[in-house]
C-alpha positions in Angstrom: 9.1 9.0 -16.7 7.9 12.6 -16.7 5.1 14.8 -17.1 4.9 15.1 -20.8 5.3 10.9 -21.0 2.7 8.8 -20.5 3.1 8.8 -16.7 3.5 5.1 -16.1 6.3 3.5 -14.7 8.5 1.1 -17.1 10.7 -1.5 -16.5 13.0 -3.0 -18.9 15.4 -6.1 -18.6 18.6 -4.5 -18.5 20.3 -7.1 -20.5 17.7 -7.3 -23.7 16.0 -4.3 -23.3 12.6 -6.4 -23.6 9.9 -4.6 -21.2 8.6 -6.3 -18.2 6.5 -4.5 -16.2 3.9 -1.4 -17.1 2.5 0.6 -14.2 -1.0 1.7 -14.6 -1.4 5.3 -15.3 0.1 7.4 -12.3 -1.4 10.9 -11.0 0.0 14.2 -12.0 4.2 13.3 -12.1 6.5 16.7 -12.2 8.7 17.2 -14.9 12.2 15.4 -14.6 10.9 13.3 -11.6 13.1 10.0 -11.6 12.0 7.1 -9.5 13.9 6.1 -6.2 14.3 2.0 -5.3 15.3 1.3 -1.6 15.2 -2.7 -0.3 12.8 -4.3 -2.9 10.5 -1.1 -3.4 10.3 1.8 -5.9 9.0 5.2 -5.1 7.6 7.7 -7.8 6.7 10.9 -6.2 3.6 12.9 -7.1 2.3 16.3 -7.1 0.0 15.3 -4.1 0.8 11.5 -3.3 3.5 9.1 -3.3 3.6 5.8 -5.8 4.9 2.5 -4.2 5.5 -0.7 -5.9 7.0 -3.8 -4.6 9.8 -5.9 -6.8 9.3 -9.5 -7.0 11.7 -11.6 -8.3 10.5 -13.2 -11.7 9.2 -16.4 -11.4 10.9 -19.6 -12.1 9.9 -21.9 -14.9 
């Protein structure tokens, strides 16, 4: 994620590589900003606010 991106947050299956998730668009992101994920949360900091979203474990067929 960065600034010259498309400043949305992605998330991938780490074992395929298949996409799962697609933030909407995010406010102004600074270059080289990495996301941070503490107990079931992930944190994208902004320019002038903070991004929170909550990880739910996928659902079960």
């Amino acid at each position: 994620m960065g600034a010259q991106g498309d400043n949305q947050l992605h998330a991938v299956n780490a074992e395929t590589g298949e996409p799962i998730f697609t933030s909407a668009p995010l406010g102004e992101v600074m270059r080289f900003n990495a996301p941070i994920s503490a107990k079931g949360r992930v944190y994208v900091a902004g320019s002038t606010a903070a991004d929170t979203f909550t990880v739910r474990p996928p659902a079960t067929p």
